[in-house]
C-alpha positions in Angstrom: -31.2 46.1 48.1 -29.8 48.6 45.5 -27.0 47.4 42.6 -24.3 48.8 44.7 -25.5 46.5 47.8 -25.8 44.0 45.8 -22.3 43.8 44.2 -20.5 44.4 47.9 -20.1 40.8 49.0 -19.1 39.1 45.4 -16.3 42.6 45.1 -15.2 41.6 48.6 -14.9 37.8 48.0 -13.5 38.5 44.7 -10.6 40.9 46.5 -9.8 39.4 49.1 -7.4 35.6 49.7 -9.2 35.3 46.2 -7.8 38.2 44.9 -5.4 41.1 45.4 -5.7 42.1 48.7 -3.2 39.4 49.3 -1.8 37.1 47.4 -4.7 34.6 46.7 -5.0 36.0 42.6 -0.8 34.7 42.2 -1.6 31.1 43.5 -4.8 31.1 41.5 -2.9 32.0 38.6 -0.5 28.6 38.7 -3.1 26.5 40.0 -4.7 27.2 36.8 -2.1 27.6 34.4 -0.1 25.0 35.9 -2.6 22.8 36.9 -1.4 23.0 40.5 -3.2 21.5 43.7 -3.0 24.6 46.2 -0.5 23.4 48.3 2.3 23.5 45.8 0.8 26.5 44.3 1.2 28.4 48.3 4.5 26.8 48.2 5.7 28.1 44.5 4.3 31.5 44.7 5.9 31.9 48.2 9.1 31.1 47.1 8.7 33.3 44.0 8.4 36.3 46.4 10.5 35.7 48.9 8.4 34.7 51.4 6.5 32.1 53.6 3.7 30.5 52.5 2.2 31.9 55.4 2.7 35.5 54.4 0.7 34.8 51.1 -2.8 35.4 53.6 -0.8 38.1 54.8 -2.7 41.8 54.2 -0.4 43.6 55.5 3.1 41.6 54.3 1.6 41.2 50.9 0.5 45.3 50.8 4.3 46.2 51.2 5.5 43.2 48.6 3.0 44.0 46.1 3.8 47.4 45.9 7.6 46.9 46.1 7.4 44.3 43.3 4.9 46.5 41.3 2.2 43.7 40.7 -1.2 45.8 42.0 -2.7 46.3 45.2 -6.2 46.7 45.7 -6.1 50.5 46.3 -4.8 53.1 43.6 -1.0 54.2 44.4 0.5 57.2 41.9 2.6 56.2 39.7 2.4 51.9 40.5 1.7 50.1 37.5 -2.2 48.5 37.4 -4.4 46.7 35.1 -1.9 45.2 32.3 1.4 46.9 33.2 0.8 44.6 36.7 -0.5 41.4 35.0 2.9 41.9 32.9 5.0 42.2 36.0 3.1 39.0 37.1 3.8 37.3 34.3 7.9 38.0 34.9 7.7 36.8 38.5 5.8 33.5 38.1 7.3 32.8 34.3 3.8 32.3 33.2 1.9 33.9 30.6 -1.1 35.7 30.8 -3.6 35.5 27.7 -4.3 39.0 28.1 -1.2 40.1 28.1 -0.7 38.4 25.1 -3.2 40.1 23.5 -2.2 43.6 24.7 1.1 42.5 23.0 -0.2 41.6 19.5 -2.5 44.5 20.0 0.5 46.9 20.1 2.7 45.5 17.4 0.9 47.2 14.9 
């Protein structure tokens, strides 16, 4: 099995109710910074966005939301905001803070 082989299911895991292809990385994010059980966390994010906690597993519902609230999707869109300009928009929806965005902060100052 090449590198490329290899890396397909932990990129898949790592993308999908885990990650962005719906909305798995935003109740990570507060069961972690929050020190949320996943319930509340489904329940918190969902209400953030608008939304069911339902719709969070949602690929299609979360495709449109993500884009519309400019927080990444898993696929490159011209002119949407990725990498640190989404985790910043992330940051505003959940009022959390994000260590790297932190960093890009004090990083830019200068």
């Amino acid at each position: 099995m090449g590198d490329t082989a290899g890396m397909a299911v932990p990129h898949y895991m790592a993308s999908g109710m885990g990650g962005i292809r719906s909305g798995g990385d935003l109740v990570a994010r507060m069961q972690f910074t929050k020190n949320m059980k996943i319930g509340p966390a489904k329940e918190y994010v969902a209400k953030k966005l608008g939304i069911s906690a339902l719709d969070i597993a949602d690929e299609h519902v979360m495709r449109e939301l993500r884009e519309e609230l400019k927080i990444g999707v898993i696929t490159g869109v011209p002119g949407a905001p990725r990498g640190i300009a989404a985790k910043m928009n992330i940051e505003r929806l959940l009022d959390i803070k994000i260590n790297s965005c932190d960093k890009f902060r004090e990083m830019t100052k200068k």
